[in-house]
C-alpha positions in Angstrom: -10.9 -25.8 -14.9 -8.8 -24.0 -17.8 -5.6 -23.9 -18.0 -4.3 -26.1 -14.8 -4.4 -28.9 -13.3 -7.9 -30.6 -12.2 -8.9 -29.7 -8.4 -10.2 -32.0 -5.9 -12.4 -31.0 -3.2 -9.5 -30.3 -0.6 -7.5 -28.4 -3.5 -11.4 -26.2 -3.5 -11.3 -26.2 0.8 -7.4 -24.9 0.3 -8.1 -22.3 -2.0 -11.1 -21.3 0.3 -9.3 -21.0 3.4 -6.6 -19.1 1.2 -8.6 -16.5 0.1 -10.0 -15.8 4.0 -7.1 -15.5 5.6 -3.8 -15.2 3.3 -1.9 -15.2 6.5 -2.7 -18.3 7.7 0.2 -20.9 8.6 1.4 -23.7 6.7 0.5 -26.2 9.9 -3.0 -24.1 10.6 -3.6 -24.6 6.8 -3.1 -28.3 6.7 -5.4 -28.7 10.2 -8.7 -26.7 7.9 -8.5 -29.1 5.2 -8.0 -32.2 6.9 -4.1 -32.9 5.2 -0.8 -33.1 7.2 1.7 -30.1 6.9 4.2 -31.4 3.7 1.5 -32.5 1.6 -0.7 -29.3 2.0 2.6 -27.3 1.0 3.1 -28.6 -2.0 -0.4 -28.3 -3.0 -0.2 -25.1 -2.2 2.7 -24.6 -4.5 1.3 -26.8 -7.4 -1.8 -24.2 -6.9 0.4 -21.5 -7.2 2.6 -22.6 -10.1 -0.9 -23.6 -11.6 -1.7 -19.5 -11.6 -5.0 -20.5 -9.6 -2.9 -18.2 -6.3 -2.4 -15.1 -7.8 -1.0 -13.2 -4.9 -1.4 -12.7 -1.4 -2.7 -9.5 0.1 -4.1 -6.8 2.6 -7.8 -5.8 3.5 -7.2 -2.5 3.7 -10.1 -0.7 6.1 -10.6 2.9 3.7 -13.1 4.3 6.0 -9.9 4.3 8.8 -8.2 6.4 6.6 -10.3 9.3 5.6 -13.2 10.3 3.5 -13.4 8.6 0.6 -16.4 8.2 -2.6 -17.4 4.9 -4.7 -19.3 6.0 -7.6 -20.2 2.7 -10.3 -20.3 4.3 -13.7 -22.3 3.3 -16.5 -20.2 4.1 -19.8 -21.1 3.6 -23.5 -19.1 4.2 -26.3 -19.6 5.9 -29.5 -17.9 3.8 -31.6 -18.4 -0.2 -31.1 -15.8 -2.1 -33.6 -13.0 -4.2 -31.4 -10.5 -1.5 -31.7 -12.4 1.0 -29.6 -13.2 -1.5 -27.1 -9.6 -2.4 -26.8 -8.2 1.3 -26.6 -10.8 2.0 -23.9 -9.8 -0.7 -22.0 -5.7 0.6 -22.4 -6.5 4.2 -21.5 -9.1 3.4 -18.2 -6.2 0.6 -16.8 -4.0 3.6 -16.6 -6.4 5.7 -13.7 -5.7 4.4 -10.3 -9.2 5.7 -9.3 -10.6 2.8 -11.7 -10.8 0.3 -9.6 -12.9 -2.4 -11.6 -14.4 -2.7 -15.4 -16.7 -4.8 -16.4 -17.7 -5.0 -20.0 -21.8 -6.0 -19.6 -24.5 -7.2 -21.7 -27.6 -4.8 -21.8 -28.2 -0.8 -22.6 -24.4 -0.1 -21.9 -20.7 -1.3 -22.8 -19.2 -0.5 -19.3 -19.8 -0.6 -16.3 -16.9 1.1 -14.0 -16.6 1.3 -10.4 -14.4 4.5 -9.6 -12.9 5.3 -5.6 -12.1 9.1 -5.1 -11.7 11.5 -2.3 -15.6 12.7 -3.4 -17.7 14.2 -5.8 -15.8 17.1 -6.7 -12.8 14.9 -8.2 -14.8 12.1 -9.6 -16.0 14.7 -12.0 -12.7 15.9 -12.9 -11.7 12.5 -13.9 -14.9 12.0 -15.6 -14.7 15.5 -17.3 -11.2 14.4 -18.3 -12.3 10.9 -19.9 -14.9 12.8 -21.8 -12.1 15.7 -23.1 -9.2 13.3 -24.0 -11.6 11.6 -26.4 -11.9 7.9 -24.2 -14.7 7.4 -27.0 -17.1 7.9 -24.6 -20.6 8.4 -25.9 -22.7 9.0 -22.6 -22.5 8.0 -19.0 -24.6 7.4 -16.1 -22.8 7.6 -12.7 -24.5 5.4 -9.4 -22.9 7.2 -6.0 -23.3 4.6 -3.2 -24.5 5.8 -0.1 -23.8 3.1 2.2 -22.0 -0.7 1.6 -23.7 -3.3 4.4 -21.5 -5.6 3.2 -18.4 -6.2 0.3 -17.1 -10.1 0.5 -13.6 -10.4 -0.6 -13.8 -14.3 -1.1 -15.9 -15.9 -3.6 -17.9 -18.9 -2.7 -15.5 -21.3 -4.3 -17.0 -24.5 -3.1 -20.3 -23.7 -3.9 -19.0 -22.7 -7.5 -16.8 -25.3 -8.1 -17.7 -28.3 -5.5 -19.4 -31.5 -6.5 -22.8 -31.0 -6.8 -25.5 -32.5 -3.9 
């Protein structure tokens, strides 16, 4: 645990329960983790402080509001010295459509995952990236068909927990 201070197990059930339901009270909070109201708060805030709560957010339901495309994008650059990795990185934070970048390990640098209205304008941005000179050697795009599932919580205790 970088950078903070060291977590106990109901600092891990906090952050859990956090990360399910944001909006959860104070009082309903302190009742999933077994602590009393005050001293939940100001772990809470200690957490906060510590930059371990980043923010506090919506799940927004896409499908509700129109038709929409995820495309994950395989990208490998031309060039490999730190300077192109850290320009590509500069330029790709600036397109909304970009919604994740992983650098990888394997047979590629990148691997993207782009949201657009549909084919027609992922291409666009793609054909864009490759005429503004992103340093983009070749690219292999994935279009997803269907998503059974996308968690938006990570499995904290099991990550971070004591071990059985």
């Amino acid at each position: 645990m970088l950078g903070g201070p060291r977590l106990d197990r109901i600092d891990l059930k906090i952050l859990s329960q956090l990360q399910q339901s944001g909006r959860v009270t104070n009082v309903e909070l302190a009742d999933a983790v077994g602590l009393s109201p005050s001293p939940c708060l100001t772990r809470v805030k200690r957490l906060e402080k510590a930059g371990y709560i980043t923010g506090y957010g919506a799940h927004i339901n896409l499908h509700k509001l129109g038709e929409f495309l995820t495309v994950f994008t395989e990208v490998t650059l031309t060039e490999h010295r730190s300077g192109d990795f850290s320009r590509f990185e500069a330029r790709i934070r600036k397109l909304d459509e970009i919604v994740e970048c992983h650098l990888v390990s394997g047979g590629y640098d990148y691997l993207l995952k782009f949201v657009t209205r549909g084919v027609a304008h992922y291409q666009s941005i793609i054909e864009n990236m490759l005429e503004s000179d992103y340093g983009i050697e070749k690219y292999f795009s994935y279009v997803v068909i269907k998503s059974p599932f996308i968690k938006h919580h990570y499995p904290i205790q099991h990550l971070f927990g004591e071990q059985r």
